[in-house]
N, CA, C and O atoms as CSV, one atom per row, in Angstrom:
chain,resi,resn,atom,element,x,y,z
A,1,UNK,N,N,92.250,109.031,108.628
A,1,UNK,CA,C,92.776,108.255,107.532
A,1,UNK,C,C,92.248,106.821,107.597
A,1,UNK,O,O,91.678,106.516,108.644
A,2,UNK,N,N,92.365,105.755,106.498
A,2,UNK,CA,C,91.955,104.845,106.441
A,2,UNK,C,C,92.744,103.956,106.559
A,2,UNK,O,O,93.630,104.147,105.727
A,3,UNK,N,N,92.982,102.839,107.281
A,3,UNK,CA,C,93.193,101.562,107.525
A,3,UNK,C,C,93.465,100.845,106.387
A,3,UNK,O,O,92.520,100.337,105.784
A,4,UNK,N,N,95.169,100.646,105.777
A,4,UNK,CA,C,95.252,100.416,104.566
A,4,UNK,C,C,94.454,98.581,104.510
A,4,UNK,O,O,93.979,98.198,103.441
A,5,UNK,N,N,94.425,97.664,105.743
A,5,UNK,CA,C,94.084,96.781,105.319
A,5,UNK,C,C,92.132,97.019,105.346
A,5,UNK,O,O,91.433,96.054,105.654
A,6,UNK,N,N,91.665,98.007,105.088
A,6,UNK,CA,C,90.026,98.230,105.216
A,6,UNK,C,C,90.120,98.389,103.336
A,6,UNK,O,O,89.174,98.014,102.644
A,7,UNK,N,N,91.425,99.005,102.710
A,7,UNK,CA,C,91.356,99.507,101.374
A,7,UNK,C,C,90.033,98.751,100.634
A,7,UNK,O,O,88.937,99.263,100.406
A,8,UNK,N,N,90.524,97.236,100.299
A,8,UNK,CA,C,89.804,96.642,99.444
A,8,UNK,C,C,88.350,96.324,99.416
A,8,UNK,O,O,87.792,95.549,98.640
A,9,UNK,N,N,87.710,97.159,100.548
A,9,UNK,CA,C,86.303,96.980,100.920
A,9,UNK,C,C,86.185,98.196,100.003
A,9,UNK,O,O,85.810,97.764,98.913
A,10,UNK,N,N,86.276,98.991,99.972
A,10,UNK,CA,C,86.370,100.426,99.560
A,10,UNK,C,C,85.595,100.447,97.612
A,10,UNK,O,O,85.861,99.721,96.654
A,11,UNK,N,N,84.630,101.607,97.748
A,11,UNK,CA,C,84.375,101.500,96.591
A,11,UNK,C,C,85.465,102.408,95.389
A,11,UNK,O,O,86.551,102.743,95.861
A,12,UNK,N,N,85.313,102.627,94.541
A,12,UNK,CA,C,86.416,103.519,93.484
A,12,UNK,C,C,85.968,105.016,94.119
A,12,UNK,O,O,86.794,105.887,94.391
A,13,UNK,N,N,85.119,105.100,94.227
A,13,UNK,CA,C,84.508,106.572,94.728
A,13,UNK,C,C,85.379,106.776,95.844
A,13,UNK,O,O,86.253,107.637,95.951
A,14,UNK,N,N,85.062,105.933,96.625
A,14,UNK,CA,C,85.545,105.956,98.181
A,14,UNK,C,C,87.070,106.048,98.072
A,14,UNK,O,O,87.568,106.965,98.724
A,15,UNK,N,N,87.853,105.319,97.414
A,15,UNK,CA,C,89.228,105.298,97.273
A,15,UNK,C,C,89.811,106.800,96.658
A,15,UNK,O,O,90.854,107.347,97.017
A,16,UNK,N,N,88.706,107.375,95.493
A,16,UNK,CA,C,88.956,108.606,95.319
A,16,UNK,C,C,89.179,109.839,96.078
A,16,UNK,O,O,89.982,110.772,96.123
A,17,UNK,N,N,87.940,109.363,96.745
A,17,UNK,CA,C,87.993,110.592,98.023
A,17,UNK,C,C,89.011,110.628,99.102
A,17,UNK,O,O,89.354,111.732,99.525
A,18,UNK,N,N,89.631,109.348,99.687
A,18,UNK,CA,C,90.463,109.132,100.361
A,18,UNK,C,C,91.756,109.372,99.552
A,18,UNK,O,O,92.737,109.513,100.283
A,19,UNK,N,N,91.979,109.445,98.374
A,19,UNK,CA,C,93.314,109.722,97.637
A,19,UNK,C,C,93.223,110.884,97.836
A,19,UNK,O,O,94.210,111.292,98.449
A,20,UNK,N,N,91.973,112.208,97.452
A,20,UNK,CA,C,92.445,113.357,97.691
A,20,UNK,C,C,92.329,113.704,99.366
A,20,UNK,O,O,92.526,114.903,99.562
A,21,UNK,N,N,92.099,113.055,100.415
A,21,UNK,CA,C,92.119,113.438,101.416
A,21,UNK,C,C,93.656,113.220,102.140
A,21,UNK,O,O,94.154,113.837,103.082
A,22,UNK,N,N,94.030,112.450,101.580
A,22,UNK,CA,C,95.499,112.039,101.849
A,22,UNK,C,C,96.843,113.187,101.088
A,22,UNK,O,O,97.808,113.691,101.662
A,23,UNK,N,N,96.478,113.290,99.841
A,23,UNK,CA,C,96.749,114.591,99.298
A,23,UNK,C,C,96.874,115.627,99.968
A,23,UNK,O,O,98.007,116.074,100.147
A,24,UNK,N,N,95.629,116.343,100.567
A,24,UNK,CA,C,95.380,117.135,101.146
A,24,UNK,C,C,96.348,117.338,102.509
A,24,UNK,O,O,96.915,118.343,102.938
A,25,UNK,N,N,96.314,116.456,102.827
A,25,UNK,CA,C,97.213,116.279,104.395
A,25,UNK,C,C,98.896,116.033,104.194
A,25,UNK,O,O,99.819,116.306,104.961
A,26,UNK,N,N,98.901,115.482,103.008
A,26,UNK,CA,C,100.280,115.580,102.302
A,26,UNK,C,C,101.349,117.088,102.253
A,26,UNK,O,O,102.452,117.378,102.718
A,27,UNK,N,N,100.061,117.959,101.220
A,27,UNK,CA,C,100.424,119.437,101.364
A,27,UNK,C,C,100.419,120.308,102.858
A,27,UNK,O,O,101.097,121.258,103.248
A,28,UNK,N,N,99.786,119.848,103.222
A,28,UNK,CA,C,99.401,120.590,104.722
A,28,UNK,C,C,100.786,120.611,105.468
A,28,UNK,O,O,101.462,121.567,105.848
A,29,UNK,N,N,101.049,118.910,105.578
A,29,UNK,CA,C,102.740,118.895,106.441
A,29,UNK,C,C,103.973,119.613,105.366
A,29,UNK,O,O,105.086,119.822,105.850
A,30,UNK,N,N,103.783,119.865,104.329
A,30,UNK,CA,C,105.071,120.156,103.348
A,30,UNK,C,C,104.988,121.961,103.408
A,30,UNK,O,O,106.011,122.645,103.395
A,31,UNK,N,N,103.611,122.541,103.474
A,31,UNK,CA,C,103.804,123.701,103.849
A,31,UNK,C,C,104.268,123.632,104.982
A,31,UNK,O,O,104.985,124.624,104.852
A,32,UNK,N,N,104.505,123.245,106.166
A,32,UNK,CA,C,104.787,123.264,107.475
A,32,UNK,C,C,105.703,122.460,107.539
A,32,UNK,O,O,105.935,121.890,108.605
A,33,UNK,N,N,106.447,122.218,106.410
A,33,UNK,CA,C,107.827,121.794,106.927
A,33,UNK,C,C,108.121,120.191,107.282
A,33,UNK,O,O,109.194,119.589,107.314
A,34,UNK,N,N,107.106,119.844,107.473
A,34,UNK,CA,C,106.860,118.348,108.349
A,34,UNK,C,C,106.298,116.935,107.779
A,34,UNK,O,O,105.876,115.998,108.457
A,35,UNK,N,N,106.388,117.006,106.511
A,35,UNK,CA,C,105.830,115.630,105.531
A,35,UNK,C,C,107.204,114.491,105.622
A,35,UNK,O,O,107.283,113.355,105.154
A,36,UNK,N,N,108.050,115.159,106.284
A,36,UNK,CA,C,109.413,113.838,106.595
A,36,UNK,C,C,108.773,113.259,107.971
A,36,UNK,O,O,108.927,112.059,108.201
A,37,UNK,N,N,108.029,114.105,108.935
A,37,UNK,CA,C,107.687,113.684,109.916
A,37,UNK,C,C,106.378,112.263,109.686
A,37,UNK,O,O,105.973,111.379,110.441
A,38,UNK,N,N,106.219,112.455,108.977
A,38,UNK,CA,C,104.669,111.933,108.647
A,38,UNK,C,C,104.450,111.166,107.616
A,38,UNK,O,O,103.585,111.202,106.741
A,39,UNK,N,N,105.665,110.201,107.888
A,39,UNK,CA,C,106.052,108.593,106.354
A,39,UNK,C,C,104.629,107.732,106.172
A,39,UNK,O,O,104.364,107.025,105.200
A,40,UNK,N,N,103.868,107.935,107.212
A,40,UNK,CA,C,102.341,107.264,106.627
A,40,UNK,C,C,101.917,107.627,106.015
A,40,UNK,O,O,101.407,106.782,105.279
A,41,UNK,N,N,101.633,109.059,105.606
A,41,UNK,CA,C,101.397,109.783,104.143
A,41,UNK,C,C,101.236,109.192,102.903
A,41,UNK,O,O,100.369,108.850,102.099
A,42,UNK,N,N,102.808,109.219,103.138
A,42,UNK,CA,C,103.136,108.708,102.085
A,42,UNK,C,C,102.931,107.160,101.509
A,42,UNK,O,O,102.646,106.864,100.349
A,43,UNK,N,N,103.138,106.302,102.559
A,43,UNK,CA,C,102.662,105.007,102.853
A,43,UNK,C,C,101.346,104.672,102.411
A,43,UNK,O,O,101.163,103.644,101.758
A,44,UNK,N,N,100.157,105.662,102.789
A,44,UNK,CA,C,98.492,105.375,102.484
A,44,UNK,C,C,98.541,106.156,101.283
A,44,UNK,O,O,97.438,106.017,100.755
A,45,UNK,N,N,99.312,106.963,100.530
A,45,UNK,CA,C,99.130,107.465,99.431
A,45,UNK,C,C,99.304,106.094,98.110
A,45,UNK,O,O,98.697,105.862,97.065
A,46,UNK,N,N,100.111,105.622,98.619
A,46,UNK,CA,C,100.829,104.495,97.685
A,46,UNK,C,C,99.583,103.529,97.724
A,46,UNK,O,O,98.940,103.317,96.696
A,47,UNK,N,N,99.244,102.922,98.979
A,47,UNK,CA,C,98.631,102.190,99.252
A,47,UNK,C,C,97.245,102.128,98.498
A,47,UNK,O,O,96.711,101.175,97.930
A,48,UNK,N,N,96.887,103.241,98.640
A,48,UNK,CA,C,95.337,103.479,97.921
A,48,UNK,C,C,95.780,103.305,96.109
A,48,UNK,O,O,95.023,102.839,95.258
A,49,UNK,N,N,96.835,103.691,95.928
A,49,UNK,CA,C,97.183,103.927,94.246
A,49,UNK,C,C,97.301,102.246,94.135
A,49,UNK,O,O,96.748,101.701,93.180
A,50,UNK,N,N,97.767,101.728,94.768
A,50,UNK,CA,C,98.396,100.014,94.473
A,50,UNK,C,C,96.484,99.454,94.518
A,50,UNK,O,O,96.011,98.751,93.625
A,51,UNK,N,N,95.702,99.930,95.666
A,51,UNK,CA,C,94.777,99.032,95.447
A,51,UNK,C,C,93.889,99.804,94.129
A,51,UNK,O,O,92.899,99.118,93.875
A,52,UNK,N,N,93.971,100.873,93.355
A,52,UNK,CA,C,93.472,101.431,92.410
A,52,UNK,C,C,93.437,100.360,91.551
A,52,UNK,O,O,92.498,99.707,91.095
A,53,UNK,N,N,95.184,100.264,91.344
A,53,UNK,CA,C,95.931,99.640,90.148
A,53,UNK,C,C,95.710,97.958,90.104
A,53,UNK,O,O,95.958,97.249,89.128
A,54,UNK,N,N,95.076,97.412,91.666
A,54,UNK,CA,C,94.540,96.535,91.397
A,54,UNK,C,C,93.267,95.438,90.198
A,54,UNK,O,O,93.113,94.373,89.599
A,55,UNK,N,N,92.570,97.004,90.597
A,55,UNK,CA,C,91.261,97.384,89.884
A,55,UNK,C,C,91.216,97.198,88.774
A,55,UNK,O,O,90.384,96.361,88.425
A,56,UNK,N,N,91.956,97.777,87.819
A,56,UNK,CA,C,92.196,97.419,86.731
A,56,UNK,C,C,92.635,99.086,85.843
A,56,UNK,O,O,92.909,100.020,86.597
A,57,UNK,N,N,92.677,99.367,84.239
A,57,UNK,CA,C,92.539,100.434,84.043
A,57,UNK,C,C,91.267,101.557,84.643
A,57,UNK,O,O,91.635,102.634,85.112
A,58,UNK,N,N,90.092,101.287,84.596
A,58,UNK,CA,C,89.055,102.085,84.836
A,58,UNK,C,C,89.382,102.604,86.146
A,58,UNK,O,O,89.838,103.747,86.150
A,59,UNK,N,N,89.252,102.025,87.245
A,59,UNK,CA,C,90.247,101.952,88.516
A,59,UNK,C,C,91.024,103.621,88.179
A,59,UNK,O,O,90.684,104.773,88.447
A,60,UNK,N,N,91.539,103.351,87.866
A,60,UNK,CA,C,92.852,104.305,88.014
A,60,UNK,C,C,92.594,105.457,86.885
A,60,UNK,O,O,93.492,106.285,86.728
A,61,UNK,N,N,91.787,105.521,86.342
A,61,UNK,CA,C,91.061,106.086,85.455
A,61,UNK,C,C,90.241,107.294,86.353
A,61,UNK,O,O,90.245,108.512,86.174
A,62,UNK,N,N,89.773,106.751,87.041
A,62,UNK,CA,C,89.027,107.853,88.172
A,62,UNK,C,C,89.723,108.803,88.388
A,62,UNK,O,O,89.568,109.980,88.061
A,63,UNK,N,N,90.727,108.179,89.102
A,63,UNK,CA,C,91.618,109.539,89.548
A,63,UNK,C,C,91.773,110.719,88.486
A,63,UNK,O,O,92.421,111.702,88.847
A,64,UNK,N,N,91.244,110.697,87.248
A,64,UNK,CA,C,91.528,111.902,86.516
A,64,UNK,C,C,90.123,113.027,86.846
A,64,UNK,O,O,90.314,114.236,86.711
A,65,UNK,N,N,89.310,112.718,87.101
A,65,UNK,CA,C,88.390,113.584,88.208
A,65,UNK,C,C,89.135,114.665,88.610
A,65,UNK,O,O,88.722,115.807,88.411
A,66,UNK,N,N,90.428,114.394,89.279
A,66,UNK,CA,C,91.163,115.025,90.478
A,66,UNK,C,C,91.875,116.139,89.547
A,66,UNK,O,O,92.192,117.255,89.957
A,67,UNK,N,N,92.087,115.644,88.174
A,67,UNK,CA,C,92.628,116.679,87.089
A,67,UNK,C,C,92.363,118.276,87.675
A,67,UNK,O,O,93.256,119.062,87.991
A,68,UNK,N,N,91.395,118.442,87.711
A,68,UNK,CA,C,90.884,119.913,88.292
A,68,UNK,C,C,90.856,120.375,89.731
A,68,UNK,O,O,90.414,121.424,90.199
A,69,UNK,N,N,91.482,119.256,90.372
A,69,UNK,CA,C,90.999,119.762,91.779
A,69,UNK,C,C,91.703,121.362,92.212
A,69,UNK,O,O,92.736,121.677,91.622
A,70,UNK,N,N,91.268,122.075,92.969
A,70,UNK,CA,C,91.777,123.805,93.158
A,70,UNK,C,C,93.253,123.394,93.524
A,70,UNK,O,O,94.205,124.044,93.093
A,71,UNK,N,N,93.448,122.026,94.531
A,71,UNK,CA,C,95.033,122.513,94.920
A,71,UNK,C,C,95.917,121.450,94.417
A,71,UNK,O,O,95.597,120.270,94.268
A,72,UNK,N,N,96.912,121.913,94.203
A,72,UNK,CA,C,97.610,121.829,93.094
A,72,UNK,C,C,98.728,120.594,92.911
A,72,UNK,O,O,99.363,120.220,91.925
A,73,UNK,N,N,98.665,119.924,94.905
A,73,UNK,CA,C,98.882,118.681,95.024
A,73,UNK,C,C,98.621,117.598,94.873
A,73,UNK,O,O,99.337,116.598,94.813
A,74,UNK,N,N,97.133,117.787,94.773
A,74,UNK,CA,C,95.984,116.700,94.473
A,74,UNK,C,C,96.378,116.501,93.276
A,74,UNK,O,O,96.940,115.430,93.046
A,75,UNK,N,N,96.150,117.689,91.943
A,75,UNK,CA,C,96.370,117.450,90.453
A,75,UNK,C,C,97.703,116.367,90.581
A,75,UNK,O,O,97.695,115.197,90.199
A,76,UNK,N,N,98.889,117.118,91.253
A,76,UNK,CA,C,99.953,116.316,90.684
A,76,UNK,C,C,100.164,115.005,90.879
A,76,UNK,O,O,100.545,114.234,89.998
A,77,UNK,N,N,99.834,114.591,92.474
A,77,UNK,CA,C,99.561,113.153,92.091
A,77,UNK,C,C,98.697,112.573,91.771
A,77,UNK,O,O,98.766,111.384,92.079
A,78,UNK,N,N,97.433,113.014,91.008
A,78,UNK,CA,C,96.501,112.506,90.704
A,78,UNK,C,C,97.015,112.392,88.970
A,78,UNK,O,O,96.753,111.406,88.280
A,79,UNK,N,N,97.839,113.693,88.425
A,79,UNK,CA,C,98.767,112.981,87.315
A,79,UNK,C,C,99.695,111.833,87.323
A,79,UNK,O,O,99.739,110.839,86.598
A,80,UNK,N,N,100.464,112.228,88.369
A,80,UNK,CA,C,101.397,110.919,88.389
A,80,UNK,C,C,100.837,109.840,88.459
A,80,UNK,O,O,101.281,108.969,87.710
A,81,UNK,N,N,99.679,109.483,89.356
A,81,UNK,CA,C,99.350,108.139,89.238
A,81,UNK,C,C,98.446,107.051,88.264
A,81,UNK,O,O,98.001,105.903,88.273
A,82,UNK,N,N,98.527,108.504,87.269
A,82,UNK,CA,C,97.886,107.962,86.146
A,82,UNK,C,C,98.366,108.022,84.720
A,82,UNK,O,O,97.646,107.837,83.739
A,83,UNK,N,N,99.309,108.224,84.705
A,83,UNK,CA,C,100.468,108.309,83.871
A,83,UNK,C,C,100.526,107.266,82.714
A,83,UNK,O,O,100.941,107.564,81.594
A,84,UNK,N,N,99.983,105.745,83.136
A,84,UNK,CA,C,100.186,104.516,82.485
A,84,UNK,C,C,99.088,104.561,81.581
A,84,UNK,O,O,99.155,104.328,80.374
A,85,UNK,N,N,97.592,105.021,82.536
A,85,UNK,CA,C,96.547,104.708,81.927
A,85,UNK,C,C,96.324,106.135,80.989
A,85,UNK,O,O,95.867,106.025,79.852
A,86,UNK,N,N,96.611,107.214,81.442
A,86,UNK,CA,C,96.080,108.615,80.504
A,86,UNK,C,C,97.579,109.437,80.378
A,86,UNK,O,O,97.902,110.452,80.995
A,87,UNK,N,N,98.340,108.718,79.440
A,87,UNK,CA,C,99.800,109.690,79.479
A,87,UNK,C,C,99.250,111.062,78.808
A,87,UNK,O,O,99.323,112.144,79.390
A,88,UNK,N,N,98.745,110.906,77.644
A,88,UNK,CA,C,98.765,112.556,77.228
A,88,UNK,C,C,98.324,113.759,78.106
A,88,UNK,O,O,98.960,114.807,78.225
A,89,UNK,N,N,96.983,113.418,78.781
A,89,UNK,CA,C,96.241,114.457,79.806
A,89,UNK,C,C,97.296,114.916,81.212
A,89,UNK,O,O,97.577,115.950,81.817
A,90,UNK,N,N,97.702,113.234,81.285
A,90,UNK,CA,C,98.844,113.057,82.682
A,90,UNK,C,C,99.931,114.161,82.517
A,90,UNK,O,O,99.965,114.911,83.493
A,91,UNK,N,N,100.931,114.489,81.423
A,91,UNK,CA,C,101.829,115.004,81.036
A,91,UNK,C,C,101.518,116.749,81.173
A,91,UNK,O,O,102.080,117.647,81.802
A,92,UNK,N,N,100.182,116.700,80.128
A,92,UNK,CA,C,99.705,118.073,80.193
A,92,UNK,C,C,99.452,118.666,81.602
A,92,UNK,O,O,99.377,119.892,81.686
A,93,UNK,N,N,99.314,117.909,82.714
A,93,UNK,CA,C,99.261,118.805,84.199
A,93,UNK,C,C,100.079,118.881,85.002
A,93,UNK,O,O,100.041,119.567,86.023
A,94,UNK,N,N,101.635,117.595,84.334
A,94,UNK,CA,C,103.101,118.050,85.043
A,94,UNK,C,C,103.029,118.987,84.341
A,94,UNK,O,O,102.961,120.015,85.015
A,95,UNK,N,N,103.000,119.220,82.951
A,95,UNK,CA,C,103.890,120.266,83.261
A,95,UNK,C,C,103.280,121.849,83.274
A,95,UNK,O,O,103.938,122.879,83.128
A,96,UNK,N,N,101.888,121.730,83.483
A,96,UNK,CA,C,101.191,122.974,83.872
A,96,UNK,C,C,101.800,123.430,85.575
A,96,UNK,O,O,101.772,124.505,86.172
A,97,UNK,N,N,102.197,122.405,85.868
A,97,UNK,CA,C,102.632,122.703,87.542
A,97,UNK,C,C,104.184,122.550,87.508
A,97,UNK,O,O,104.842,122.725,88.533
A,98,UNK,N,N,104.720,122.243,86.402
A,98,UNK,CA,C,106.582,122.268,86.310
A,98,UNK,C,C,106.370,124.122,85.794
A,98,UNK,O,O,106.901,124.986,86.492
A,99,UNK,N,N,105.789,124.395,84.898
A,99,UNK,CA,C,105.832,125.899,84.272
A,99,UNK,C,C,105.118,126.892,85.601
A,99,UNK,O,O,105.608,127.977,85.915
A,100,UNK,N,N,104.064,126.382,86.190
A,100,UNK,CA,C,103.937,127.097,87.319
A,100,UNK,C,C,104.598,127.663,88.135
A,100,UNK,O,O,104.357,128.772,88.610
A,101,UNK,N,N,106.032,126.549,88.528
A,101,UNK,CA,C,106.955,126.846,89.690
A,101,UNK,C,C,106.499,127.272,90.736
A,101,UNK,O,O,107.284,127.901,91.445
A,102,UNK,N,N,105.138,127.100,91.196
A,102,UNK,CA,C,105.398,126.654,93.094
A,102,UNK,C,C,105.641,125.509,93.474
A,102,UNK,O,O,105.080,124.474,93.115
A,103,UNK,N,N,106.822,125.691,94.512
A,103,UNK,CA,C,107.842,124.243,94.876
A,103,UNK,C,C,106.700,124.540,96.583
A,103,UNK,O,O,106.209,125.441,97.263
A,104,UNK,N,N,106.863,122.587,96.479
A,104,UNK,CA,C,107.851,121.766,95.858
A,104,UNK,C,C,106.835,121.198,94.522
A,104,UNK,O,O,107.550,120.490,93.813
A,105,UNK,N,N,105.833,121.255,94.122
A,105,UNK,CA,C,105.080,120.567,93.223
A,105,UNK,C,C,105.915,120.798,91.678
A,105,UNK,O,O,105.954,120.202,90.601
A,106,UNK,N,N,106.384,121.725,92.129
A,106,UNK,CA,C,106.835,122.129,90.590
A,106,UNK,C,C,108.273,121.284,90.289
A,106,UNK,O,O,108.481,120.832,89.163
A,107,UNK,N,N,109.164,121.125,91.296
A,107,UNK,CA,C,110.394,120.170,91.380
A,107,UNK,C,C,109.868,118.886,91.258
A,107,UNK,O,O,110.511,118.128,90.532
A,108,UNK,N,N,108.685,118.376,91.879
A,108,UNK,CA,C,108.684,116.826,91.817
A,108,UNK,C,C,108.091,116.958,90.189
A,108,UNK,O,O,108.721,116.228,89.424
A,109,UNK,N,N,107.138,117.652,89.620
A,109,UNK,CA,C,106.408,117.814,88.320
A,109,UNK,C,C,107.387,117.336,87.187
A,109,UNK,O,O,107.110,116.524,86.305
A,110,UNK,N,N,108.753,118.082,87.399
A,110,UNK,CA,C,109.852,118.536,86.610
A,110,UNK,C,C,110.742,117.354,86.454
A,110,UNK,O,O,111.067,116.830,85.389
A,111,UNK,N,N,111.047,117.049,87.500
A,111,UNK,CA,C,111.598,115.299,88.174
A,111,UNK,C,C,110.835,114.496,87.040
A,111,UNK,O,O,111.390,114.075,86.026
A,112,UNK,N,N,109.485,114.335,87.341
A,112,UNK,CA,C,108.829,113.207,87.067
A,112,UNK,C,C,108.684,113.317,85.285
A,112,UNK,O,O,108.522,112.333,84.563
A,113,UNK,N,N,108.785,114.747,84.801
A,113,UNK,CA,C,108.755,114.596,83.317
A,113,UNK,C,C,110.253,114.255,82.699
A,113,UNK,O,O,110.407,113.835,81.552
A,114,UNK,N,N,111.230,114.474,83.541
A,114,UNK,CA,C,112.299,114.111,83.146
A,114,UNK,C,C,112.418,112.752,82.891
A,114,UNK,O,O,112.711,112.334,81.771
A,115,UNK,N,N,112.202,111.999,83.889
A,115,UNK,CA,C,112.059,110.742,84.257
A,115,UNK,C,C,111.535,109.922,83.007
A,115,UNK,O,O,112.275,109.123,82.434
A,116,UNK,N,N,110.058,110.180,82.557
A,116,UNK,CA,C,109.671,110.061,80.972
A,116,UNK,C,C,110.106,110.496,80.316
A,116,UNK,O,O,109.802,109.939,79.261
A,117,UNK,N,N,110.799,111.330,80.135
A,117,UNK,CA,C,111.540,111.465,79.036
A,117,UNK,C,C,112.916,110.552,78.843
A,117,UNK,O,O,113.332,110.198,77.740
A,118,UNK,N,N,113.316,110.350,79.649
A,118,UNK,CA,C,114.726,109.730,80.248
A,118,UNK,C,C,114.176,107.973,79.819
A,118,UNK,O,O,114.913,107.060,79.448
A,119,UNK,N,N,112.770,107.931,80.011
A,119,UNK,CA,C,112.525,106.534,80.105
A,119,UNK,C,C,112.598,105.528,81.191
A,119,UNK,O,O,112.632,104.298,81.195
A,120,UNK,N,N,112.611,106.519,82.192
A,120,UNK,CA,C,113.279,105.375,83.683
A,120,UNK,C,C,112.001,106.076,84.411
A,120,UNK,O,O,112.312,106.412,85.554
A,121,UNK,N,N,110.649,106.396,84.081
A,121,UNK,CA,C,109.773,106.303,84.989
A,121,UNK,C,C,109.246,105.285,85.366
A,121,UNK,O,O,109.176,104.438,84.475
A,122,UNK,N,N,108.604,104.825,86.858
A,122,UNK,CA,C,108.440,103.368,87.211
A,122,UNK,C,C,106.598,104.325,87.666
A,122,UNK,O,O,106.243,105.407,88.133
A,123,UNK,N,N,105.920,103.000,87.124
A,123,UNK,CA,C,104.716,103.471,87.391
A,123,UNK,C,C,104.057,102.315,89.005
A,123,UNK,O,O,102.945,102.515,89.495
């Protein structure tokens, strides 16, 4: 993993790849039970999205690349974290993974469209 204070050297590419590599390791502990064990996760997940959102829209724009990725964690936060900049596309892959129902992607999917709908999503 990367050294959240190395982030801002980092090109958009580079931040991409490290968003889905963090992803990746995200799902890994949640099949196994163990993503409570492992709060840096979550920590460098944020981290990389905050220095995205630094960037500007285009920035965070990338991450829709990830739209397709095969697993199905990557998509979702690669929707969620782009929610501000691409709501329509963003929406269309909660809820391809809320109608899916494999949990937990499908509970946080479901959560998070509620949330917009509700109006109390925080981006």
């Amino acid at each position: 993993m990367i050294e959240q204070k190395l982030l801002d050297t980092l090109t958009i590419d580079e931040l991409i790849m490290a968003f889905e590599e963090v992803c990746l390791a995200q799902d890994t502990e949640l099949r196994n039970a163990r993503l409570h064990k492992k709060p840096e996760l979550v920590h460098q997940l944020f981290a990389i999205g905050k220095e995205l959102k630094s960037r500007g829209r285009e920035a965070r724009l990338a991450l829709t690349s990830l739209y397709d990725h095969p697993n199905m964690h990557v998509r979702l936060k690669a929707a969620r974290y782009t929610l501000v900049v691409a709501p329509l596309p963003s929406r269309q892959i909660l809820e391809k993974i809320a109608n899916f129902g494999h949990m937990p992607q499908a509970a946080e999917a479901r959560e998070t469209l509620r949330h917009i709908d509700e109006g109390t999503f925080r981006d």
